[in-house]
N, C-alpha and C positions, 0 to 999 in steps of 0.2 A: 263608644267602643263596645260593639257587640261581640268583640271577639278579644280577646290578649294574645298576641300575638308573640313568637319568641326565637332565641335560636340558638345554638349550640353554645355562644358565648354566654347564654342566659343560666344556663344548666348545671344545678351544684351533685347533680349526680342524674342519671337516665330517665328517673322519675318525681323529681325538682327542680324545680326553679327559684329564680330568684330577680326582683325589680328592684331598681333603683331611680329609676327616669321617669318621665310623662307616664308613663305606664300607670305607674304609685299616685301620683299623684291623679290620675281617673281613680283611679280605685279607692281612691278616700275623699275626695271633692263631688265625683260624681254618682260614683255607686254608692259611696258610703259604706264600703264592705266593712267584715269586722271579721276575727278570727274565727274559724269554722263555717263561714259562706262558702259557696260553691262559684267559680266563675267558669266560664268556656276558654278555653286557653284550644290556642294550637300553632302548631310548627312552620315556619315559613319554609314553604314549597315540601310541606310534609304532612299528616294528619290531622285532623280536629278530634277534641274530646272535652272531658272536662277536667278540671281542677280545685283542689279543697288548699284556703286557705289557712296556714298553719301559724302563722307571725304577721303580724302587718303593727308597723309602724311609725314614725315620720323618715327614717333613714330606707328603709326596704320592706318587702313583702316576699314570705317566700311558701310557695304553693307544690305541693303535692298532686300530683295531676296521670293521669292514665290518657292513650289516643286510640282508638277506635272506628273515625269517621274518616272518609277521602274528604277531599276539597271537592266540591262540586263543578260538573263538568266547565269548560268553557268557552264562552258564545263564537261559535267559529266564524270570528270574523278579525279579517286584517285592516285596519284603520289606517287612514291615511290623512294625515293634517298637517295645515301648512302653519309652520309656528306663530301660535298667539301671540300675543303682551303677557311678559310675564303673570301678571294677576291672575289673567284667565288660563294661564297654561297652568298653575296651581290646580283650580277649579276643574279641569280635563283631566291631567291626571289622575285625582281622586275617582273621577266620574269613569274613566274608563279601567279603572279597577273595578268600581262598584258592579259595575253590568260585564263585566266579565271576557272583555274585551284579553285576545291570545296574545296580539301585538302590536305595537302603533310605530307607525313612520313618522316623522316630524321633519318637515319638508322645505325647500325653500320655495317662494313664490313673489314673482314681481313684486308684490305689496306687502311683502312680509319688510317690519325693518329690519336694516343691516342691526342695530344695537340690541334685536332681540337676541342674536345670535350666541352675545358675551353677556347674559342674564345670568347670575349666579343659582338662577336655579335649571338652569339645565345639569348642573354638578351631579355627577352619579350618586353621591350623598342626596341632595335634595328631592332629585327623582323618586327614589327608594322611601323615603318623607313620606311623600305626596300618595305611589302609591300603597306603599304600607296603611295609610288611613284611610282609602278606599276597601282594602282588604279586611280590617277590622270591621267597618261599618258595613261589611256586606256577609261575612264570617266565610272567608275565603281566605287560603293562605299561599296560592302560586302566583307569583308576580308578572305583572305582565313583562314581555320584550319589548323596549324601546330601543330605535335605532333614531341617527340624526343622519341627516341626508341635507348636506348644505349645499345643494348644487341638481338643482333641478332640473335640467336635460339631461343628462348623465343616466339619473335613477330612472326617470318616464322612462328612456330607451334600454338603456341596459338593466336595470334591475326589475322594474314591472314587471314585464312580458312574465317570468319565470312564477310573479308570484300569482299571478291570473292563470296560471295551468290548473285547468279543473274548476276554476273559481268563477264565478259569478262576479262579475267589474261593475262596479257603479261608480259615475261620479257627478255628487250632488251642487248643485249649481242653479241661481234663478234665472228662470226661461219661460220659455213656450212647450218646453219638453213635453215624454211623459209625464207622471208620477212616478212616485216611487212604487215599483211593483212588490205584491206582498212575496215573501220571502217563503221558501217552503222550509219545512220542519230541517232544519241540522244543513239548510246547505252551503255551503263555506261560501263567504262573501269576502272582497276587495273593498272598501269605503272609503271614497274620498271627498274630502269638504277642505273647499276653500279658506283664505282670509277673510278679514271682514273687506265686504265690498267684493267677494268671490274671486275666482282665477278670471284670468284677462285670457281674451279669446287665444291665444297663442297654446296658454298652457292646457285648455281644453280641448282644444283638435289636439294635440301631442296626449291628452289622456285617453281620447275616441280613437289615435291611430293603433291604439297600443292596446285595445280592444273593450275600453271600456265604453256604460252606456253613459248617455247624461240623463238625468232624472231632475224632476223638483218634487219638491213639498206643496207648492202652493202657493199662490198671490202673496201670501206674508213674508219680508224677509227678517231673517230670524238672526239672532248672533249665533256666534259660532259657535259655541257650550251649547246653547239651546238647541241648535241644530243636531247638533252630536246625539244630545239623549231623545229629540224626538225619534229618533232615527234609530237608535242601539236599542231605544223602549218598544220601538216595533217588532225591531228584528227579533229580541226577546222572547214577545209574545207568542212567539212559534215555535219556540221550545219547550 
């Protein structure tokens, strides 16, 4: 937890706080804090700053804290993923907090299974979980937007189109393609990556007719988490 994160129900007045949860318990397992440390505290979908610890003990922790910093910018790019196995959708959402992803679609696809559909972590609770500790470990506090789009013709035709205005379309797929072209500084990107075992030629001409390109990585194929950050790590790099 590089950041402590919090929010209006945490606040025992405008400039305190107060833990009781996983929070408290980093803060004495991991950090080790003790009364009069300083931690980085900041607002979800609000400032960063710091915070002086004034009480810490096995019931709560409560921090005195000032905010100062914005969240830092973020990577302008719209994700598009067709839902994992629960496990690894844990792992992606951290991951696409972490790199600072604005917003991700979570998509159906032939090879998506029907039971990932009723995973208890698609719960808006578990979501907010997942990327709440992205956020911490990256010391960012604006959450991404996650939509669910369980109907895959539908979004191709009617939703895309609208979100590709302006945007640069890619979608990553192993082929014969190009590569991935490098990314110029701030330009708003579309990303879409497959299941594992990728999209089935149907839903790939329906992502090319709707104007995106297809691209790979490379001879290797990669799973789907891996594929994500080799790809978010690049686009990064140009900022």
């Amino acid at each position: 937890m590089n950041l402590l994160l919090f929010k209006a129900a945490d606040l025992l007045s405008p400039t305190r706080l107060c833990v009781d949860d996983q929070r408290l318990q980093h803060l004495l397992q991991v950090h080790r804090a003790t009364v009069g440390d300083t931690v980085r505290v900041g607002e979800i979908h609000g400032e960063m700053g710091f915070g002086t610890i004034i009480e810490l003990g096995p019931e709560r922790a409560i921090i005195d804290f000032s905010l100062d910093c914005p969240a830092p910018d973020k990577l302008p790019v719209t994700l598009i993923v067709a839902l994992p196995r629960p496990k690894m959708l844990r792992r992606i959402l951290r991951s696409v907090a972490e790199f600072g992803v604005a917003e991700l679609y979570l998509i159906n696809s032939y090879r998506v299974e029907k039971s990932y559909w009723q995973s208890p972590v698609l719960s808006g609770d578990s979501i907010e979980e997942c990327l709440l500790q992205g956020l911490a470990q990256s010391r960012d506090t604006m959450l991404p937007t996650v939509h669910l789009e369980k109907r895959f013709k539908p979004f191709v035709e009617d939703r895309l189109p609208a979100l590709l205005e302006g945007r640069l379309g890619l979608v990553a797929h192993p082929s014969e393609h190009a590569p991935l072209p490098k990314a110029e500084s701030r330009q708003p990107t579309v990303l879409a990556i497959g299941p594992e075992g990728g999209f089935i030629p149907y839903e790939v001409e329906h992502f090319r007719a709707a104007g995106m390109q297809q691209v790979t990585l490379g001879p290797r194929i990669l799973r789907v988490e891996n594929a994500i950050s080799a790809i978010l790590g690049r686009l990064l790099a140009t900022q």
